[in-house]
FISEVEX-533167 format. One record per atom (N, C-alpha, C, CB): x, y, z; residue in three letters. Coordinates in steps of 0.2 Angstrom, whole numbers, plus 2048, in hexadecimal, padded with zeros to 3 digits. Last residue first. Glycine has a CB too. Layout:
REM FISEVEX-533167
XYZALA
...
END
This chain:
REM FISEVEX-533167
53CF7B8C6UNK
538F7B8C1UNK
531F748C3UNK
53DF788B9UNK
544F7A8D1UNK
541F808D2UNK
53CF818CAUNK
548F868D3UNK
54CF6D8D2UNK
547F718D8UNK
544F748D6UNK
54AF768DEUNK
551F6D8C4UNK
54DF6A8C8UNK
549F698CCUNK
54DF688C8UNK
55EF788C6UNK
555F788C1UNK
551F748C4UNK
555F748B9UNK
563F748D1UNK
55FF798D2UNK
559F7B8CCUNK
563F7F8D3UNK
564F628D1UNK
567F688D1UNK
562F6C8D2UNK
56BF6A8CCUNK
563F588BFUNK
563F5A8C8UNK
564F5F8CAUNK
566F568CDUNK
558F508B3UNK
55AF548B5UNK
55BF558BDUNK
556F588B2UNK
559F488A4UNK
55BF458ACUNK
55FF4D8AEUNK
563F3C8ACUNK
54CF4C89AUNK
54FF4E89BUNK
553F4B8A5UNK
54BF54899UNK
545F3E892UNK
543F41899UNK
54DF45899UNK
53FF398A1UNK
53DF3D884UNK
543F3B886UNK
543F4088BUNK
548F3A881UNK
531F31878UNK
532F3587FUNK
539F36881UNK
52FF31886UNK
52FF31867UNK
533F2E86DUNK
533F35871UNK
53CF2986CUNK
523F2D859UNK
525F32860UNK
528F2E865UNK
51EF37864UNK
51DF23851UNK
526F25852UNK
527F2A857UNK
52AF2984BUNK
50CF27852UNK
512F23850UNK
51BF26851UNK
511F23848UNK
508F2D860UNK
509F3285CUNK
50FF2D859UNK
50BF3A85FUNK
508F2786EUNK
503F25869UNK
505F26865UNK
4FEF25869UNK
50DF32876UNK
511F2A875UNK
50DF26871UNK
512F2687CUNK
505F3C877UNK
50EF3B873UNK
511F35871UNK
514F3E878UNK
4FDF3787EUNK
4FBF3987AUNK
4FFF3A872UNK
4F8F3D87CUNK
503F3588AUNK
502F31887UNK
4FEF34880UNK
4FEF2D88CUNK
508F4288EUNK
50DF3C88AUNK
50AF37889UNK
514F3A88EUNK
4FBF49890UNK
4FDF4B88CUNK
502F44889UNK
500F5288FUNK
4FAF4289DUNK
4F6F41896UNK
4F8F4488FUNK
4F0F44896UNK
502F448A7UNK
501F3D8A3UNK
4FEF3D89CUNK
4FBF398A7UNK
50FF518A7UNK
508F508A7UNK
507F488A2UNK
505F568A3UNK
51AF568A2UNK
516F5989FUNK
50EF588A2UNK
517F58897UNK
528F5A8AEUNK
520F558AEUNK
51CF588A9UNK
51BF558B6UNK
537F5E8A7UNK
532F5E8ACUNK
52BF5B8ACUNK
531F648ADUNK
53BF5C897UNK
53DF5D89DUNK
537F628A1UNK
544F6289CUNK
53CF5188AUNK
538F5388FUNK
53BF56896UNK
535F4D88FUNK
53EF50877UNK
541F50880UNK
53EF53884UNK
547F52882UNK
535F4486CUNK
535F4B871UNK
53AF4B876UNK
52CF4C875UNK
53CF4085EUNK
53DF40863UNK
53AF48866UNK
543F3E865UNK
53AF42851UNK
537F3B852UNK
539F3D85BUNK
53AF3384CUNK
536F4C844UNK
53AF4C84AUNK
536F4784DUNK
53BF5484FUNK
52EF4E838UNK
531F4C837UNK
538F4883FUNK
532F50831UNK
529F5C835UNK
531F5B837UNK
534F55836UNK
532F5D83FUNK
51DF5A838UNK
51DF5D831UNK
524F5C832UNK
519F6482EUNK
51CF52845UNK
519F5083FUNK
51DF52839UNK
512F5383FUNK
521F5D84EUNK
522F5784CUNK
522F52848UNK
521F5684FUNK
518F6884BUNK
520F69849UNK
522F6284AUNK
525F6E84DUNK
50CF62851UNK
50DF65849UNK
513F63847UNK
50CF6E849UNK
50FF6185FUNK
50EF5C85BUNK
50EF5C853UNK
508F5A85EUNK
513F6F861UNK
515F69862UNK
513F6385EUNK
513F69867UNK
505F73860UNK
50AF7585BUNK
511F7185BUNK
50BF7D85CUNK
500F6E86BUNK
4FCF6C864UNK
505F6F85FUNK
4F2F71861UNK
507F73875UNK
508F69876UNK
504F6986EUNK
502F6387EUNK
502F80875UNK
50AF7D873UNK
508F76872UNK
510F7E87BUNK
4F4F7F875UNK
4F8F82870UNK
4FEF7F86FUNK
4F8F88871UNK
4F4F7A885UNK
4F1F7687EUNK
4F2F79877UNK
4E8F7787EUNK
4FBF8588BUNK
4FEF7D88BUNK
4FCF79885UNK
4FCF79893UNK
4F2F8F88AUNK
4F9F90886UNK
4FBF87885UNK
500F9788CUNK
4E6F8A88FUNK
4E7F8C889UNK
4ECF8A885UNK
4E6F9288AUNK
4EBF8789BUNK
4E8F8189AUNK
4E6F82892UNK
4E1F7F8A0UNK
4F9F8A8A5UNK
4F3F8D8A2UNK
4F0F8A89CUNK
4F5F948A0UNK
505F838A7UNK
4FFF828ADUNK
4F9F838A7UNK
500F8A8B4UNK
50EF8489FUNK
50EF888A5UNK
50AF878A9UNK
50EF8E8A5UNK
51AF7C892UNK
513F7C897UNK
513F8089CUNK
512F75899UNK
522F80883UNK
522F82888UNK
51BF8188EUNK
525F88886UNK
52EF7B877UNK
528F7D877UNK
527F7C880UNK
523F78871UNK
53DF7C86DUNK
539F7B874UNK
532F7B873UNK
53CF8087AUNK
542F7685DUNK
53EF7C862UNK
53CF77867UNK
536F8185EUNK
54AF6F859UNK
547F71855UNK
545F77859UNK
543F6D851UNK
55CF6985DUNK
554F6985FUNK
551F7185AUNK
553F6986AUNK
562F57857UNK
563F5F855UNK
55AF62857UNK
567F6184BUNK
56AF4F862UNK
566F4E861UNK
566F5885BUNK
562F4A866UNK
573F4986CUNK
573F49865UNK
570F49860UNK
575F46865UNK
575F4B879UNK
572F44877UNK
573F4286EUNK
569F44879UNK
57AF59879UNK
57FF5287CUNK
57CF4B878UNK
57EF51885UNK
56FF5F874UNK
575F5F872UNK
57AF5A873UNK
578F65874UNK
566F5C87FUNK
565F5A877UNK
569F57875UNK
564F5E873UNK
56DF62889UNK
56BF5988BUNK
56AF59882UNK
561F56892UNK
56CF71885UNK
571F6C886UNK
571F66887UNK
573F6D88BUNK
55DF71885UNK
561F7487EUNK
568F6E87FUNK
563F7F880UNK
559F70891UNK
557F6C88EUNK
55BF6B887UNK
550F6D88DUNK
561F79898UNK
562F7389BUNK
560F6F895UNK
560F718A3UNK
55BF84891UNK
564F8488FUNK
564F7D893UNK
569F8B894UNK
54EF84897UNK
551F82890UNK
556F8388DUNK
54EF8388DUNK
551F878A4UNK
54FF7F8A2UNK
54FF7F899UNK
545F7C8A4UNK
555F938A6UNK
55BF8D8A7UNK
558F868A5UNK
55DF8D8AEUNK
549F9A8A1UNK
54FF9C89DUNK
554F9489FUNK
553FA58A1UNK
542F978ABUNK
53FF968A6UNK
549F948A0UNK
539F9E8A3UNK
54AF9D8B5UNK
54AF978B6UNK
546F928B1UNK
547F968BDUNK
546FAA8B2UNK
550FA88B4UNK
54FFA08B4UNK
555FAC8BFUNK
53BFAD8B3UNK
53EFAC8ACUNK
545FAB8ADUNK
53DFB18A7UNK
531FA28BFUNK
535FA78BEUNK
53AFA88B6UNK
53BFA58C4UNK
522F9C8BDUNK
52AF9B8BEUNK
52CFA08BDUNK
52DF968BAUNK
513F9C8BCUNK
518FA18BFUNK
51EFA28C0UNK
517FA38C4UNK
512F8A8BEUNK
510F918BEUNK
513F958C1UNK
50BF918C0UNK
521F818BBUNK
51CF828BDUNK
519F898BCUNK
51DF7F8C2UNK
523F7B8A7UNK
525F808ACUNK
51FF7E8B3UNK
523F888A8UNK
52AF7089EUNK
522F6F8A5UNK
526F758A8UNK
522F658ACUNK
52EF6D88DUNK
52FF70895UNK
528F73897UNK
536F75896UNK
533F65881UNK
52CF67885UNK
52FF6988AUNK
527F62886UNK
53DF6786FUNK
53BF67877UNK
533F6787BUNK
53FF6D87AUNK
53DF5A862UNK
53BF61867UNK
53CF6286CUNK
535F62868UNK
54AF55857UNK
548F5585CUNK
542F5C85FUNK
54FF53861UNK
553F4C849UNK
551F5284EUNK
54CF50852UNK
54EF5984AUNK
564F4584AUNK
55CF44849UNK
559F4B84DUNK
559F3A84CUNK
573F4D83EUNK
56EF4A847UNK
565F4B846UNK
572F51850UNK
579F46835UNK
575F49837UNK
572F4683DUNK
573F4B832UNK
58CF46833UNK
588F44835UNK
581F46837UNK
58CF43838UNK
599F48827UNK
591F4A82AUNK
590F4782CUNK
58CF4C827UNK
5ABF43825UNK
5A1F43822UNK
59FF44827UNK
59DF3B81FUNK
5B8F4A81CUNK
5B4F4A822UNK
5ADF49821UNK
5B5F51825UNK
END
């Protein structure tokens, strides 16, 4: 039987402010799952809320684990925001990959 390794990957998820943690909780089992299906093996989520500290810490450490990992795809669930993906999209070999999300996650993130 042979291996196959799957390429790795991060997550990003665009909370809105004060999201609820039932609806935190269901975007990263939506993101975790889309990974899994795509084929991807994911390293760590990393998480935006609004708050202009915490968001600039994740999207750097973000970009760390990408680098030192070696993970050439981000998947993206919910709007990180223009600037931030252009900044991702400059980052040699970083691919964007938009979570196709419908339903009640999507309303409510």
């Amino acid at each position: 039987m042979g291996s196959s390794v799957k390429p790795l990957a991060v997550g990003l998820i665009q909370h809105r402010a004060h999201a609820p943690e039932l609806l935190r909780s269901r975007s990263r089992i939506a993101l975790a799952a889309y990974a899994h299906r795509a084929g991807f093996c994911l390293l760590r989520t990393f998480e935006l809320d609004g708050n202009a500290v915490r968001d600039d810490l994740e999207f750097r450490a973000l970009i760390a684990m990408a680098g030192d990992s070696g993970a050439r795809v981000v998947i993206i669930f919910g709007d990180p925001g223009p600037a931030r993906v252009a900044v991702m999209s400059r980052r040699a070999g970083l691919r964007l990959l938009a979570v196709p999300v419908d339903g009640p996650v999507r309303r409510a993130c």
